[in-house]
mmJSON file of the N, C-alpha and C atoms, coordinates in Angstrom:
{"data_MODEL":{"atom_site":{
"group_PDB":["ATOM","ATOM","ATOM","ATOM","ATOM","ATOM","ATOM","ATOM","ATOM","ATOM","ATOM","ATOM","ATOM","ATOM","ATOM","ATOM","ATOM","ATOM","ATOM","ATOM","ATOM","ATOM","ATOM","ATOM","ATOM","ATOM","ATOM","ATOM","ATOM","ATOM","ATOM","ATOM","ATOM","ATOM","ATOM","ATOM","ATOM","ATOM","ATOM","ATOM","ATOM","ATOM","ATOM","ATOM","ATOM","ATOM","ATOM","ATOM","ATOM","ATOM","ATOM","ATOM","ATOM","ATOM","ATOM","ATOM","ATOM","ATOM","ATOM","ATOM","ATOM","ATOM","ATOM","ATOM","ATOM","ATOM","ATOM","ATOM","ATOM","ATOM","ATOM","ATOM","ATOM","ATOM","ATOM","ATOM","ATOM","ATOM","ATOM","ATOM","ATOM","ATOM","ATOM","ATOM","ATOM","ATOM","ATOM","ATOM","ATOM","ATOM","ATOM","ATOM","ATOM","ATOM","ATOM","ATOM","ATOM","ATOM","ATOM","ATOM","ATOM","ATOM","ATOM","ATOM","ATOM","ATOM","ATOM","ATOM","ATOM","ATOM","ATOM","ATOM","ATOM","ATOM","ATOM","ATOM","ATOM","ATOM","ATOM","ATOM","ATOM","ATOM","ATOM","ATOM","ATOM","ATOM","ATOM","ATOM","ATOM","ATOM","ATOM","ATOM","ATOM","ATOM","ATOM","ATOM","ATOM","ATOM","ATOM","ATOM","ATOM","ATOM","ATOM","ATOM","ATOM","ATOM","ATOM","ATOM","ATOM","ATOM","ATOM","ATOM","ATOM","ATOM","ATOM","ATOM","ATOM","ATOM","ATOM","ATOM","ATOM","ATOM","ATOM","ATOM","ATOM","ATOM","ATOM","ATOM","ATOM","ATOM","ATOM","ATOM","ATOM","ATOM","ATOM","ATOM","ATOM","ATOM","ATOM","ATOM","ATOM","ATOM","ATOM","ATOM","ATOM","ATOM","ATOM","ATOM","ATOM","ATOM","ATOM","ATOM","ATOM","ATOM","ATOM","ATOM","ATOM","ATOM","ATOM","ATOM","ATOM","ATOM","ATOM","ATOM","ATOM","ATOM","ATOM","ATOM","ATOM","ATOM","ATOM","ATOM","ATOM"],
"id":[1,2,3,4,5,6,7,8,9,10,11,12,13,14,15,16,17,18,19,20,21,22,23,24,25,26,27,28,29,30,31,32,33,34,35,36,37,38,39,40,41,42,43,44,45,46,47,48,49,50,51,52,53,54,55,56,57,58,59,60,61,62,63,64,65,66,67,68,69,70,71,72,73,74,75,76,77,78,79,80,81,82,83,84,85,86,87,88,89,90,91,92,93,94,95,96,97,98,99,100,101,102,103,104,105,106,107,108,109,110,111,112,113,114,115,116,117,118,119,120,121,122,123,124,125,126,127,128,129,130,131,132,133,134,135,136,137,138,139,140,141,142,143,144,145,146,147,148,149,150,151,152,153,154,155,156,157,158,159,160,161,162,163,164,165,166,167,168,169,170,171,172,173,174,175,176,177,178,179,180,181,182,183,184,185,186,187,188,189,190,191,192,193,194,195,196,197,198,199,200,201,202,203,204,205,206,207,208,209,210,211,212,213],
"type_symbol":["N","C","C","N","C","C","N","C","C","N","C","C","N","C","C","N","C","C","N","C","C","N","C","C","N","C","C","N","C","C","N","C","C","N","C","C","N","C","C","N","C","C","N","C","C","N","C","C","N","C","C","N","C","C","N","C","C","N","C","C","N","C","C","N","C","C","N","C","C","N","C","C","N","C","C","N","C","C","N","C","C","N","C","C","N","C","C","N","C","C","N","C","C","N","C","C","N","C","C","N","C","C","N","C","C","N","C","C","N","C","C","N","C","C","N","C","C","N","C","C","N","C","C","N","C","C","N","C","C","N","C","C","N","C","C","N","C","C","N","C","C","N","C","C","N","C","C","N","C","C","N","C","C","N","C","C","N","C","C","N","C","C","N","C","C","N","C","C","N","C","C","N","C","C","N","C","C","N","C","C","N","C","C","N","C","C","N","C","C","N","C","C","N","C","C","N","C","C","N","C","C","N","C","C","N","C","C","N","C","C","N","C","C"],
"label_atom_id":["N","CA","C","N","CA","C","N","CA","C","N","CA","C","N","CA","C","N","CA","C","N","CA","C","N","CA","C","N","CA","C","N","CA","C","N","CA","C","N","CA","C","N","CA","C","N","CA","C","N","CA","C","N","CA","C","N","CA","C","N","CA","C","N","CA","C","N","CA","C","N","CA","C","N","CA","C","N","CA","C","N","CA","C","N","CA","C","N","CA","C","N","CA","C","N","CA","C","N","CA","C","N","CA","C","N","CA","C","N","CA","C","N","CA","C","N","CA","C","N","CA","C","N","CA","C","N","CA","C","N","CA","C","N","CA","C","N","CA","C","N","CA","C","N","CA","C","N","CA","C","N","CA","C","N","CA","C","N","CA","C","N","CA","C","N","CA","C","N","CA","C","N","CA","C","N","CA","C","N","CA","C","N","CA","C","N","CA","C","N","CA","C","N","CA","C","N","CA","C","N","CA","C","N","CA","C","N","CA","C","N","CA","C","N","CA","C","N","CA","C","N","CA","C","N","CA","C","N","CA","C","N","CA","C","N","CA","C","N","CA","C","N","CA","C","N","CA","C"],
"label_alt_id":[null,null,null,null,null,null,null,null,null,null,null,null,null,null,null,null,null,null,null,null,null,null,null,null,null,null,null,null,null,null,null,null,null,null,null,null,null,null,null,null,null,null,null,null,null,null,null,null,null,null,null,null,null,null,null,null,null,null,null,null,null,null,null,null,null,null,null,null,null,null,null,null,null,null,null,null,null,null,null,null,null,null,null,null,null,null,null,null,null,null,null,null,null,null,null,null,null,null,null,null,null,null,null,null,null,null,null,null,null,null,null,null,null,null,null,null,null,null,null,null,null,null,null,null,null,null,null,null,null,null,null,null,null,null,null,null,null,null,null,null,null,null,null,null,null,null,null,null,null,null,null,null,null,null,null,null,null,null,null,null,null,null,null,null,null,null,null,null,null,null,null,null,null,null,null,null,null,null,null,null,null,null,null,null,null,null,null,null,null,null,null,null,null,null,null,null,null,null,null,null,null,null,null,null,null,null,null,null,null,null,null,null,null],
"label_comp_id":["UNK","UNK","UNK","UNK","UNK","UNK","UNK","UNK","UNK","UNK","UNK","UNK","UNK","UNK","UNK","UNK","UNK","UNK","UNK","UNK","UNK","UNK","UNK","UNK","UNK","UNK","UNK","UNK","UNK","UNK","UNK","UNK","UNK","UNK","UNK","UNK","UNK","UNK","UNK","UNK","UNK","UNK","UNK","UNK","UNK","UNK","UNK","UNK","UNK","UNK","UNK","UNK","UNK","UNK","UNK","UNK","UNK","UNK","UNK","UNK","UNK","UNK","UNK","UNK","UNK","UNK","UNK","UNK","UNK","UNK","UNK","UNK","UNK","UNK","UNK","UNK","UNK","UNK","UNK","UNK","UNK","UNK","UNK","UNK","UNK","UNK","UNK","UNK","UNK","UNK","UNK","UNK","UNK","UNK","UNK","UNK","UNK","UNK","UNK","UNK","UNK","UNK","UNK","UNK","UNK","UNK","UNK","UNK","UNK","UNK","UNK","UNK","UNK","UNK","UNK","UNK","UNK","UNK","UNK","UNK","UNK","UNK","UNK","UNK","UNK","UNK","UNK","UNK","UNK","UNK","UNK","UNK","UNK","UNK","UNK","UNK","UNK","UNK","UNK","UNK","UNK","UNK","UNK","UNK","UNK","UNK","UNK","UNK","UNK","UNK","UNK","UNK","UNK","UNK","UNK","UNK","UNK","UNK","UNK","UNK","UNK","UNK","UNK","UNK","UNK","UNK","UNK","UNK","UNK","UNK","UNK","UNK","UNK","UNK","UNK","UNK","UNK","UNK","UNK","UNK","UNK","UNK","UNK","UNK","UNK","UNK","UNK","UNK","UNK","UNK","UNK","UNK","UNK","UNK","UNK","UNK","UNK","UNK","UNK","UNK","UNK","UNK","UNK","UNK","UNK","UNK","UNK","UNK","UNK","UNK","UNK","UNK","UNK"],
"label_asym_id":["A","A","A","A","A","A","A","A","A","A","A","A","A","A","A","A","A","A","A","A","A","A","A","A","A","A","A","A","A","A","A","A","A","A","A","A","A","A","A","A","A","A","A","A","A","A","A","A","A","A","A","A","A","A","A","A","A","A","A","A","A","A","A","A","A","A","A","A","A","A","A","A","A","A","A","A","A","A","A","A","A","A","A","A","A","A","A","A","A","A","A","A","A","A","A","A","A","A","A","A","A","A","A","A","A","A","A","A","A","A","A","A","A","A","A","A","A","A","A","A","A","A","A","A","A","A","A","A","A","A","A","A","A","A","A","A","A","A","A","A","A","A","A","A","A","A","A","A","A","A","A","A","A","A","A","A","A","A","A","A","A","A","A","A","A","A","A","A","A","A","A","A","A","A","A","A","A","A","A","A","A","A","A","A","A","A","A","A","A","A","A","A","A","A","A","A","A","A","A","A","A","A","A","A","A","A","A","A","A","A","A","A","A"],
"label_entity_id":["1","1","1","1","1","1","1","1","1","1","1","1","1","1","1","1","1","1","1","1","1","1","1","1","1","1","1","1","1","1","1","1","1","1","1","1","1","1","1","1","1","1","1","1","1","1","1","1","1","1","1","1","1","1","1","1","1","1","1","1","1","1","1","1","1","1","1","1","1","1","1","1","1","1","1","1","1","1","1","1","1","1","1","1","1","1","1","1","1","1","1","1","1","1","1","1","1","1","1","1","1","1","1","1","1","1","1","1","1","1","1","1","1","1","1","1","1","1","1","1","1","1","1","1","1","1","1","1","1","1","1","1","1","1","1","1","1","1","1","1","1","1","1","1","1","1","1","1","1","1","1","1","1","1","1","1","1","1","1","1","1","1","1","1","1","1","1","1","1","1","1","1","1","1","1","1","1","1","1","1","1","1","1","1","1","1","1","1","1","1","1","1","1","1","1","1","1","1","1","1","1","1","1","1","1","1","1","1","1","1","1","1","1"],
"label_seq_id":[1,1,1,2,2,2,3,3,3,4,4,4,5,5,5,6,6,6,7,7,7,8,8,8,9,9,9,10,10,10,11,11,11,12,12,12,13,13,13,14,14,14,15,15,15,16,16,16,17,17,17,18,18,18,19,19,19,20,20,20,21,21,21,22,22,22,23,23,23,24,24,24,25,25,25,26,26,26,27,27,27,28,28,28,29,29,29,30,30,30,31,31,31,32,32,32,33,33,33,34,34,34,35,35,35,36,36,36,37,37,37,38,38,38,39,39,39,40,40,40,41,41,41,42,42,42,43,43,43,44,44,44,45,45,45,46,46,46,47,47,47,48,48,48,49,49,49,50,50,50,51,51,51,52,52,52,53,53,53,54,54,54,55,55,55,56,56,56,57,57,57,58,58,58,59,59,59,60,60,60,61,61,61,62,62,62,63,63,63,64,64,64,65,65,65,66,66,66,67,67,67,68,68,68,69,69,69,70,70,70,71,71,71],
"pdbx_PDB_ins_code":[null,null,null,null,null,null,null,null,null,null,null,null,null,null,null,null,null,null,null,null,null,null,null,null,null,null,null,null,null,null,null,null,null,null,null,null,null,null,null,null,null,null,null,null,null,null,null,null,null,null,null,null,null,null,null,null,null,null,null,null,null,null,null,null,null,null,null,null,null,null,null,null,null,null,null,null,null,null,null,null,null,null,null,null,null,null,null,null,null,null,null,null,null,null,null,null,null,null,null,null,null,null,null,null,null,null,null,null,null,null,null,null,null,null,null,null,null,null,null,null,null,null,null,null,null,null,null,null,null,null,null,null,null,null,null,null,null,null,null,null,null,null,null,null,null,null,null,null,null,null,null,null,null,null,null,null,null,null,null,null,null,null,null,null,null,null,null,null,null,null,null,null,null,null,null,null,null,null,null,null,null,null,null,null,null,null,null,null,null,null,null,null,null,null,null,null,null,null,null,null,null,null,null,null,null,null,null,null,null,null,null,null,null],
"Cartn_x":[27.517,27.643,26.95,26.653,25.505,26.828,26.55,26.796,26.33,27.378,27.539,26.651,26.641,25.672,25.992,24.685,24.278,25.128,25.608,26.691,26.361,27.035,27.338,28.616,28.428,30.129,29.667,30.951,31.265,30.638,30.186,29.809,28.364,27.126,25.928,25.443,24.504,23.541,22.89,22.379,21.155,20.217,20.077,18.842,18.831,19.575,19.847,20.222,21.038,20.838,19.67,18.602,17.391,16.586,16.447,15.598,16.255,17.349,17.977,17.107,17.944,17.647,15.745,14.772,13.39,13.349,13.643,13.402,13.539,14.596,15.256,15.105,14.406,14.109,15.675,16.484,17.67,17.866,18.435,18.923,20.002,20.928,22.231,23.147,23.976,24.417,26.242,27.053,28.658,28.526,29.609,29.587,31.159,31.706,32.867,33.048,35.165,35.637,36.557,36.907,37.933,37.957,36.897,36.627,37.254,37.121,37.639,36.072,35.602,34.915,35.36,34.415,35.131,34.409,33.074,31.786,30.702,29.952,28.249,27.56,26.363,25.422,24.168,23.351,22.644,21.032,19.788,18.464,18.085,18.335,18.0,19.39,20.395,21.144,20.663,20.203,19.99,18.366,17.722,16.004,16.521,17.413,17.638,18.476,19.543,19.905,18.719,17.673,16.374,15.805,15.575,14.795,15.012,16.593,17.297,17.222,17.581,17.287,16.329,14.62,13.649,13.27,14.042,14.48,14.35,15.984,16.947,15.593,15.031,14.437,13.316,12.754,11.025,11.635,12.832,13.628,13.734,14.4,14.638,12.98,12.154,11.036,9.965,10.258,9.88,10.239,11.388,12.397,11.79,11.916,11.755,9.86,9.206,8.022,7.743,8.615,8.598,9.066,10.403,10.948,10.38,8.788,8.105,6.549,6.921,5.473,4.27,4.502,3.214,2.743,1.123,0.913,1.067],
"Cartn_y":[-59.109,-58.174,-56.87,-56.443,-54.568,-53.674,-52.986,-51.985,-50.501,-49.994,-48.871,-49.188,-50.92,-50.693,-50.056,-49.629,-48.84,-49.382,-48.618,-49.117,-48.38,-48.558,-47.964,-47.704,-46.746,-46.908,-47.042,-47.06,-47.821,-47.071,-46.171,-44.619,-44.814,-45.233,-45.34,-46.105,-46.33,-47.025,-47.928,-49.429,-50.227,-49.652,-48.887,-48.367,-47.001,-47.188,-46.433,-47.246,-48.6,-49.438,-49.841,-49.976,-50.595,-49.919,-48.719,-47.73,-47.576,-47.504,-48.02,-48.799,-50.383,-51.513,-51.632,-50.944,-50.934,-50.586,-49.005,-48.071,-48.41,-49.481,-50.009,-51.247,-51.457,-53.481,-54.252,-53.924,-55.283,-55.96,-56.79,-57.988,-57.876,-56.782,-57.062,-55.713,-55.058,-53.54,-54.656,-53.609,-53.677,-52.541,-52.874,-51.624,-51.875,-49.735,-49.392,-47.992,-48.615,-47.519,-47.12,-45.662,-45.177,-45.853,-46.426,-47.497,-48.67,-49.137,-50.377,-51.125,-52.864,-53.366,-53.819,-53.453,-54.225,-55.551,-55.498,-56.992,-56.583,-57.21,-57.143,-56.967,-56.208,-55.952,-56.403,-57.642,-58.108,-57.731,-57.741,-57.71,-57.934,-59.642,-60.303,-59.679,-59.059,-58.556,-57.015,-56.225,-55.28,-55.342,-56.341,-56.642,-56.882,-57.929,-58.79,-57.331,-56.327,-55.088,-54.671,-54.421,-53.23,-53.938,-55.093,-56.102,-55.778,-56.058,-55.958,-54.353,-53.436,-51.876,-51.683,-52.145,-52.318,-53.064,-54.021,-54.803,-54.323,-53.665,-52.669,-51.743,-51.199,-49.845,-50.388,-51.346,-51.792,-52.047,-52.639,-53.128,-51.509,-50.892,-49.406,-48.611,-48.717,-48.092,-48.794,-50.009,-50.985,-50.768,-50.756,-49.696,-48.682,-47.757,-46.262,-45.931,-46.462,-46.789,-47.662,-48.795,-49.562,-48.39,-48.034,-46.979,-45.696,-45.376,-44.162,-44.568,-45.83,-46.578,-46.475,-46.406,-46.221,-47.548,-48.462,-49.817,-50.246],
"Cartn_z":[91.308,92.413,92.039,92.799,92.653,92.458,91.59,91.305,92.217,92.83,94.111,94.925,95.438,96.882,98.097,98.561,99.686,100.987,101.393,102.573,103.91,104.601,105.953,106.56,107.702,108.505,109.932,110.042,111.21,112.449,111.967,113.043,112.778,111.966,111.87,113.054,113.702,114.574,113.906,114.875,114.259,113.366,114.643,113.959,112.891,112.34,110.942,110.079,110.026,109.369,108.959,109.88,109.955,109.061,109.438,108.896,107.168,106.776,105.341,104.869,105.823,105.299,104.545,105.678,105.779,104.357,104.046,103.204,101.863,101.677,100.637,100.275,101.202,100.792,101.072,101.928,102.22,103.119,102.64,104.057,104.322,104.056,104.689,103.952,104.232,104.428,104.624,103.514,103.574,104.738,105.669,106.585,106.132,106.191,105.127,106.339,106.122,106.687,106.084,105.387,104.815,103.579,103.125,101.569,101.55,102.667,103.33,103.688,103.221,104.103,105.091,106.213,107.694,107.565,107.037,107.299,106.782,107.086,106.651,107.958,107.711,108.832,108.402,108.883,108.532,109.439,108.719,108.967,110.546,110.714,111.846,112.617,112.27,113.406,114.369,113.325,113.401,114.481,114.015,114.903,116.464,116.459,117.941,118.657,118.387,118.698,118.997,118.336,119.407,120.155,119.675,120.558,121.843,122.113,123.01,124.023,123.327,123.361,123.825,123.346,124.087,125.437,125.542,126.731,127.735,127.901,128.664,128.856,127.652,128.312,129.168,128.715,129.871,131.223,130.952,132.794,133.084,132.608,133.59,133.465,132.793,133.465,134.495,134.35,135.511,137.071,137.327,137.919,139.196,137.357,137.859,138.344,137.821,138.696,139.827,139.911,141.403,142.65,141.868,143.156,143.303,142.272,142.734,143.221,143.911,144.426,143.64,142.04,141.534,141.022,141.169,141.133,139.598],
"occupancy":[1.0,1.0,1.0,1.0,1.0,1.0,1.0,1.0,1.0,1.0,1.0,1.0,1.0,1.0,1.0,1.0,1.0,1.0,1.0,1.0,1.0,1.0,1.0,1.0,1.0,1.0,1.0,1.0,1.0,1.0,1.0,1.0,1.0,1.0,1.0,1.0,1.0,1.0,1.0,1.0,1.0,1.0,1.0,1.0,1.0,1.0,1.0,1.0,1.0,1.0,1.0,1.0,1.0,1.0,1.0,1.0,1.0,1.0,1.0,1.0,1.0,1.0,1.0,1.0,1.0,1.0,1.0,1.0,1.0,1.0,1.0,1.0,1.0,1.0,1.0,1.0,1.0,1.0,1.0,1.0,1.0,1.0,1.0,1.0,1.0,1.0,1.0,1.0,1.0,1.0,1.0,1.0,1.0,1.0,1.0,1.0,1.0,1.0,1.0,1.0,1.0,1.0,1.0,1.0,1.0,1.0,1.0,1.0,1.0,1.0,1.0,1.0,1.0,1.0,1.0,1.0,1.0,1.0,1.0,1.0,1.0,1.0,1.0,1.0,1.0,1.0,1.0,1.0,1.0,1.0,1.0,1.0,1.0,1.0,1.0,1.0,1.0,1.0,1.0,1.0,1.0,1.0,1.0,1.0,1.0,1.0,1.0,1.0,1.0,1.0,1.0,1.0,1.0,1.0,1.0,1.0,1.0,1.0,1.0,1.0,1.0,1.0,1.0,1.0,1.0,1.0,1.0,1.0,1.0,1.0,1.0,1.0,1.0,1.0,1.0,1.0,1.0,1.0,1.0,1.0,1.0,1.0,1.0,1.0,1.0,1.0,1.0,1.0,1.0,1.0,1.0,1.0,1.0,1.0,1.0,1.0,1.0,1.0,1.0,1.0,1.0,1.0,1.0,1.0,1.0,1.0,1.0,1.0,1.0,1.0,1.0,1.0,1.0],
"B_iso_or_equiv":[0.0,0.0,0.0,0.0,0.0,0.0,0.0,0.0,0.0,0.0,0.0,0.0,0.0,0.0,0.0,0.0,0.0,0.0,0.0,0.0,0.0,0.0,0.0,0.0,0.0,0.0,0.0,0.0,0.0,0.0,0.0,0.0,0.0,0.0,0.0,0.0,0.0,0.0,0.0,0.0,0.0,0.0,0.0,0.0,0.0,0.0,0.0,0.0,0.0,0.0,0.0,0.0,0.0,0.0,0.0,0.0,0.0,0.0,0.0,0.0,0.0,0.0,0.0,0.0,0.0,0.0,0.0,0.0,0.0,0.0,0.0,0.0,0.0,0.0,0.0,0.0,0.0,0.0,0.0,0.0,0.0,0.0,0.0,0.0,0.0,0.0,0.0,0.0,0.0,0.0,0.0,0.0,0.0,0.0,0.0,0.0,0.0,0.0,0.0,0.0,0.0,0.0,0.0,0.0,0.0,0.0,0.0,0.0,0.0,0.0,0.0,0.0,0.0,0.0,0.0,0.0,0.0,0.0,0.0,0.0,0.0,0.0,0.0,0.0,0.0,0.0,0.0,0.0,0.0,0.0,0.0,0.0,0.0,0.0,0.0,0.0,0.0,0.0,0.0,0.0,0.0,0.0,0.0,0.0,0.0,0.0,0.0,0.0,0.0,0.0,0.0,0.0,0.0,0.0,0.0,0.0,0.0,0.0,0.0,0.0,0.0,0.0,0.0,0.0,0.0,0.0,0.0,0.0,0.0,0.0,0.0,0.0,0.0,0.0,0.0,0.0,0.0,0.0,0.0,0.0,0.0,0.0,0.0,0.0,0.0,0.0,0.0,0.0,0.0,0.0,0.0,0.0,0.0,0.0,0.0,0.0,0.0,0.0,0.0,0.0,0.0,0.0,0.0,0.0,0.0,0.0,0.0,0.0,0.0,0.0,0.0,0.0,0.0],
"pdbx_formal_charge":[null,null,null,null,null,null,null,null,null,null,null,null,null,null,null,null,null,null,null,null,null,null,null,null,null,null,null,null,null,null,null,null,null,null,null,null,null,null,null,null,null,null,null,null,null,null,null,null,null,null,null,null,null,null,null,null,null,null,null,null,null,null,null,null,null,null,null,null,null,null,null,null,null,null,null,null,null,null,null,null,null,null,null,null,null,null,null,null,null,null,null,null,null,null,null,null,null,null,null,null,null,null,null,null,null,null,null,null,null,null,null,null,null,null,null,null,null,null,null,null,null,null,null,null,null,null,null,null,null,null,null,null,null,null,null,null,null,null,null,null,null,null,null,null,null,null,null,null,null,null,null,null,null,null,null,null,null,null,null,null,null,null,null,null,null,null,null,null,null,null,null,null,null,null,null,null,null,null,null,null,null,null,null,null,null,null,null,null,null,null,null,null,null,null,null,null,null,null,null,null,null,null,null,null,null,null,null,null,null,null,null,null,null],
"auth_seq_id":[1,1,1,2,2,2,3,3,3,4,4,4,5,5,5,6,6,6,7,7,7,8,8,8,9,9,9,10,10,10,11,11,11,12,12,12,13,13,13,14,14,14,15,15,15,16,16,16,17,17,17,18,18,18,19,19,19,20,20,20,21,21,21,22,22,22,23,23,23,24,24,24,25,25,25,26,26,26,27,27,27,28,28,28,29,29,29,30,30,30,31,31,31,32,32,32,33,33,33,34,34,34,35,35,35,36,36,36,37,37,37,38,38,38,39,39,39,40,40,40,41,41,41,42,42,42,43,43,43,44,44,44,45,45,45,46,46,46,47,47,47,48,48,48,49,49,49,50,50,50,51,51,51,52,52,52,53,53,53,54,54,54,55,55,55,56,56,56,57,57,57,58,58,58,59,59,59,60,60,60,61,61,61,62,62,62,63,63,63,64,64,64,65,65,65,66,66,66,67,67,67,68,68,68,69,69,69,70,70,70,71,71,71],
"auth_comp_id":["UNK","UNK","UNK","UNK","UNK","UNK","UNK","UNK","UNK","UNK","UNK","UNK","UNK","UNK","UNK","UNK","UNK","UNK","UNK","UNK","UNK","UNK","UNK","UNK","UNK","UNK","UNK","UNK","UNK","UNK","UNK","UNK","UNK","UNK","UNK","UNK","UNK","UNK","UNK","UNK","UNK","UNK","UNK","UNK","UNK","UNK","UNK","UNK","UNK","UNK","UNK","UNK","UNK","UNK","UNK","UNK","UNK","UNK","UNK","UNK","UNK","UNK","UNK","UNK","UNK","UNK","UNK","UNK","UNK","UNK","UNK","UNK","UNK","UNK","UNK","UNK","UNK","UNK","UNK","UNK","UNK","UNK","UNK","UNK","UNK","UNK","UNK","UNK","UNK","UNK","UNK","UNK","UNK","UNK","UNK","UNK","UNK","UNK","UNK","UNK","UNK","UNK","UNK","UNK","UNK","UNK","UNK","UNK","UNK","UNK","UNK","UNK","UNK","UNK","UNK","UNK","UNK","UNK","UNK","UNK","UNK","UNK","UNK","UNK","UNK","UNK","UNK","UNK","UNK","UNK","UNK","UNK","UNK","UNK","UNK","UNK","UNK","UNK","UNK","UNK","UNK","UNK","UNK","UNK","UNK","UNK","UNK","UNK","UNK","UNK","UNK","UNK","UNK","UNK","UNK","UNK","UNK","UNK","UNK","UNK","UNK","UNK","UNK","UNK","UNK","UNK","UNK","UNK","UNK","UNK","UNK","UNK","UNK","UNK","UNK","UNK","UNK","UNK","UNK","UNK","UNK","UNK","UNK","UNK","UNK","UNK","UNK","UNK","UNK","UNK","UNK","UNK","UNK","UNK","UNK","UNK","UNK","UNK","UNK","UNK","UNK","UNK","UNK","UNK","UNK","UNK","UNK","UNK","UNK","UNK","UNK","UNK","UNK"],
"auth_asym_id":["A","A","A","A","A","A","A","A","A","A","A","A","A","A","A","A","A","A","A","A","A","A","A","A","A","A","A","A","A","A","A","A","A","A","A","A","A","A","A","A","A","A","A","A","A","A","A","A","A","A","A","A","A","A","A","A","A","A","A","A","A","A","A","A","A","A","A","A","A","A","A","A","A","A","A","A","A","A","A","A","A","A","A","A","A","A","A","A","A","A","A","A","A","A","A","A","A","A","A","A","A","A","A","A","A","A","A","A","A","A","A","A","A","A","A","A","A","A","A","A","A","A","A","A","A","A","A","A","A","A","A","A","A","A","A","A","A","A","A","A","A","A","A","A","A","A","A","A","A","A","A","A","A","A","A","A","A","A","A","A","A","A","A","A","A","A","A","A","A","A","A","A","A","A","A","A","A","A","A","A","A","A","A","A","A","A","A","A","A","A","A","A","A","A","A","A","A","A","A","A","A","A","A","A","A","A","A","A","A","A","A","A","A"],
"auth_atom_id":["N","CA","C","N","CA","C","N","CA","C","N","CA","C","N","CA","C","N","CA","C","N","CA","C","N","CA","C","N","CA","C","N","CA","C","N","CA","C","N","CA","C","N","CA","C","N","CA","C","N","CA","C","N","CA","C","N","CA","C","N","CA","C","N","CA","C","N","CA","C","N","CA","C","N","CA","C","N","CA","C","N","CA","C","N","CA","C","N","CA","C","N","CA","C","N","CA","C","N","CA","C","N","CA","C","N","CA","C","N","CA","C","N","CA","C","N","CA","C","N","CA","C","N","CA","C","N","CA","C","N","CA","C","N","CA","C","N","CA","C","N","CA","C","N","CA","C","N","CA","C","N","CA","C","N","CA","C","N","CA","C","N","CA","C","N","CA","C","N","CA","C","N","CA","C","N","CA","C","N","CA","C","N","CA","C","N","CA","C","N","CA","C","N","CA","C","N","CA","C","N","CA","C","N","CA","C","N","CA","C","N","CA","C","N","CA","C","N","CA","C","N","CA","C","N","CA","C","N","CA","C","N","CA","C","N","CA","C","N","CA","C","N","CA","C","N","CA","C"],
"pdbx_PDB_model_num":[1,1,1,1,1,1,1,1,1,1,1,1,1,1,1,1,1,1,1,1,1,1,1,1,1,1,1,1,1,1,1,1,1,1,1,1,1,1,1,1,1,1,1,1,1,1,1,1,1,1,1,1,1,1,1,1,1,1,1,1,1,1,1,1,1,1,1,1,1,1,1,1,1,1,1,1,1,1,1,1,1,1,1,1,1,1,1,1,1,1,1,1,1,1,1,1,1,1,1,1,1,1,1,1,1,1,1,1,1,1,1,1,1,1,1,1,1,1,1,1,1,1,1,1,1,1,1,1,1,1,1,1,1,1,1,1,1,1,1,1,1,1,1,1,1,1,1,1,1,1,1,1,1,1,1,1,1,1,1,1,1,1,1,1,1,1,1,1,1,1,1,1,1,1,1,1,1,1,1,1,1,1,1,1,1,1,1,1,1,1,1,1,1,1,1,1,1,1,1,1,1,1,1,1,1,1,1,1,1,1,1,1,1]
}}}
């Protein structure tokens, strides 16, 4: 087992995991509350979250240009 790995809480975002995970080379983050593990936050969890995020956002600017008649 690692010695003082890099963790998270429960209050961080994907995408601060991500940006960790990137920075640091990991596949997977203890996420810790009050020095408690709740679980693991894994790589491919953290991708399919923006994936998703990016999603959501192309549907609402899709949207917001249909309903300002621009082609």
């Amino acid at each position: 087992m690692t010695r003082n790995p890099t963790t998270v809480s429960i209050n961080d975002s994907m995408q601060q995991c991500m940006e960790i995970m990137s920075a640091r080379n990991l596949r997977h983050l203890p996420v810790l509350t009050q020095g408690m593990v709740l679980g693991m936050v894994s790589i491919g969890e953290t991708v399919k979250d923006i994936i998703s995020q990016q999603g959501d956002h192309i549907k609402h600017l899709e949207t917001f240009i249909k309903g300002h008649g621009v082609a």
